[in-house]
Every structure is written in C-alpha cells, then in structure tokens.
N, C-alpha and C positions, 0 to 999 in steps of 0.2 A: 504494500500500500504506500502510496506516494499523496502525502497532503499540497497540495497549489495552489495561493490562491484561496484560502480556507474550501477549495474542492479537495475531491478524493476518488482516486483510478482503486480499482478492486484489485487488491493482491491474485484474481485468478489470473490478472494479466502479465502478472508479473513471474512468478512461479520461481525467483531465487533462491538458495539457500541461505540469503546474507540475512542477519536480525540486529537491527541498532536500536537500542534503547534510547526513545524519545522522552518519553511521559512517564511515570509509576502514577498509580492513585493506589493507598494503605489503607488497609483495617486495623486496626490499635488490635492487636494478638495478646489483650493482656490475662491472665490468666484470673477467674475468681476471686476477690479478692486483693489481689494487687493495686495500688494507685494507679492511675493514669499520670504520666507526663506533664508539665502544664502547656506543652505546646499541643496533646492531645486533650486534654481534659478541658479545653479551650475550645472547643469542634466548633465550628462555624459552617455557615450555609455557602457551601464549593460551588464555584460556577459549574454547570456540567460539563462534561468528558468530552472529548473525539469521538469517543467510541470505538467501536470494531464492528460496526455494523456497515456492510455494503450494501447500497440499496433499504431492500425491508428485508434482508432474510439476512441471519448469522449464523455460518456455521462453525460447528466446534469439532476436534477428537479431544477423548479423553485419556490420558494416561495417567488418570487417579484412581484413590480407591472408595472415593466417596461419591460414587454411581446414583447411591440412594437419593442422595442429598442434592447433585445435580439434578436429576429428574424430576423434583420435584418441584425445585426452583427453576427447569425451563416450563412445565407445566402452567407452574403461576404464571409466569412471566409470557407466557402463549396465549393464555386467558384474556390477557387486556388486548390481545388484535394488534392489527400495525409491523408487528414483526415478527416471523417465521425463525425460531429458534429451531436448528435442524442439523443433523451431525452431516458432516463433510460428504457430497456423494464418492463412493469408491472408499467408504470403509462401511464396517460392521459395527453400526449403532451407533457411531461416534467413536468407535477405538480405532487406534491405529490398525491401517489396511495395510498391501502389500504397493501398493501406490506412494512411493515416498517423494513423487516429484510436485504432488497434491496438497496447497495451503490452504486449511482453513482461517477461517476470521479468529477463532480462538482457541489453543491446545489448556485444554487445562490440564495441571500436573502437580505432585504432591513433592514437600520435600519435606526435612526435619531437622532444624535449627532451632537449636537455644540459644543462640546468638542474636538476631535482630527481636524485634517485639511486636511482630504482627502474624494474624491467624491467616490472612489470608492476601494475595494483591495481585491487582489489574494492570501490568504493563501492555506500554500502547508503543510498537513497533512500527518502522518506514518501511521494513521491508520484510516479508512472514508473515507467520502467524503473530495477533498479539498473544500476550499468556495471562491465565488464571492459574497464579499458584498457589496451594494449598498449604500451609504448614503443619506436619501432624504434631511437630511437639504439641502444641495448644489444640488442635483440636480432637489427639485421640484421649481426651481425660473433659471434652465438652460432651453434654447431653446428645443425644441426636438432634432436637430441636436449637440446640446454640450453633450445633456443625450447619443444619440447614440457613440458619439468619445468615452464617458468614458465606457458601457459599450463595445464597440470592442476592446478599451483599456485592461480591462482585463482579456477579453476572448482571446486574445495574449497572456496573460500570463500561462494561464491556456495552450498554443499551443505553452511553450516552449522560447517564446520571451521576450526578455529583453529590458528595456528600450533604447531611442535612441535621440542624444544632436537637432536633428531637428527636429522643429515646425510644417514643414509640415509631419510628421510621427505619425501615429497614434499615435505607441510607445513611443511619447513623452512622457515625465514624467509632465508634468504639464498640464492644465483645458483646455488653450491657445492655444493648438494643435492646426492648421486649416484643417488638414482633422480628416472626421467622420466615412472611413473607408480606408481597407489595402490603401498606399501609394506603388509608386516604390519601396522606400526606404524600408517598413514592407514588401513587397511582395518578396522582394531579400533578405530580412533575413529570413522570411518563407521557399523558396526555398532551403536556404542553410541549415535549418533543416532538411527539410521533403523531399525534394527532388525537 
C-alpha cells in the first residue's frame, strides 16, 4: 500500500515483500491491577487511523492462536455493514495458504514479551500486509472476554478508528475497557467513517 496525496493504491497491486513501519497505534497491555503510565492513563480522543482497509473489504491471515477471539470481533464488526471483513482469497479461512506471493490488508500474529507494555497493536505499513499483533504475555492470564475487547480493539484500528477517552468504548486505549465489542460510542465513530 502506497499512501499519495492522503489516497491509497491497494497493496494487491503491489504484491512486494518489503514492510516499512509507518504508523503503530497501542493498546496499554497492562496487566490487572497494574497502574497505567501517565502518558496512558491520560487517553484522549485519537484522531482516527489510515486504516488497512482497501476499498470496503479487508482482508486478513491469521497466524494467531486466538481464532476465537478474532471471529468474533470480525462478526461484530461485519454486523454494522460498510465493510467486508474476509480472510485473504487463496488461503484456508484466513490462515496462511501455500500462496506466499499473496498480501493481505492484515496478518495478524501473536508474540510474547514482557518487555514492552501493550496487549495488543495495529501497525500501518507502505508496503505489505499491515499487522495485528497479539501479545500473549498479557493476554494468556486475560479472561476470554478481556482477550476478545483487545482483539476488537485493534481490529478498529485496522477499520480506521482511533482511540477514544471512554471506558465503556471498545476504543478505549487501555486493558480496562468494559465493553468486549463495538459500543454506541465505536458504533457512531464507525458510522461517521464508513457510512
């Protein structure tokens, strides 16, 4: 994907293996209990995203192990219309296929650091897939429903949305959220994207 011009040509026309890190957008990964930062604990209303959405459709592979949690959060997110969350054509259900010359809009994939302090994040790529990475330090000791908020968390991002200062919004920027998907509040910034 090549931004111009605030336009955007679709990474299927591009098809390189090069990935430069343009944009991160973070989820505060902090564990129950922990403080927040004061530079997180400070969450403000983010202008929204780039996104990784070509068109109205985005597609994903996944090479995570939190299937559940994805599927549940493209479901919601398929629910409000406007955009076709759909895994890559030429794999099997969004996992990596035998096709590897094949970019989707977004790979999601897990890692496991005790080192940085987020559950989950959205990098936004020039040229690739962007990525959803998972972190399981924090999220294999989160309920299923705290795993499902962070990823619908930044599978919003990846749909263009930017953080938002209330806890009941998905797009909250911290672990603490209490909804696990779109809110009024994410549902009326969606609409004001997408339609």
């Amino acid at each position: 994907m090549v931004r111009t011009g605030g336009g955007r040509l679709t990474r299927r026309s591009l098809r390189l293996p090069i990935r430069l890190l343009t944009t991160a957008s973070l989820t505060a990964g902090l564990c129950a209990g922990l403080p927040a930062t004061p530079a997180l604990a400070a969450c403000g209303d983010d202008p929204d995203t780039v996104g990784s959405v070509d068109g109205a459709v985005l597609t994903y592979v996944l090479h995570t192990k939190y299937t559940a949690e994805w599927d549940r959060a493209r479901a919601e997110w398929n629910a409000l219309g406007r955009v076709d969350i759909r895994p890559e054509a030429g794999t099997d259900a969004g996992t990596k296929g035998n096709d590897s010359t094949a970019y989707a809009d977004v790979d999601a994939s897990d890692i496991d650091r005790d080192d940085v302090g987020w559950s989950g994040m959205w990098e936004s790529h020039d040229l690739g897939s962007d990525d959803i990475i998972l972190n399981d330090h924090f999220l294999k000791d989160y309920s299923a429903d705290t795993r499902r908020g962070v990823v619908t968390h930044e599978l919003g991002h990846a749909l263009r949305l930017g953080h938002r200062t209330a806890s009941g919004a998905v797009m909250y920027c911290d672990d603490t959220r209490t909804a696990i998907a779109p809110s009024d509040l994410d549902i009326t910034a969606y609409r004001a994207i997408w339609g």
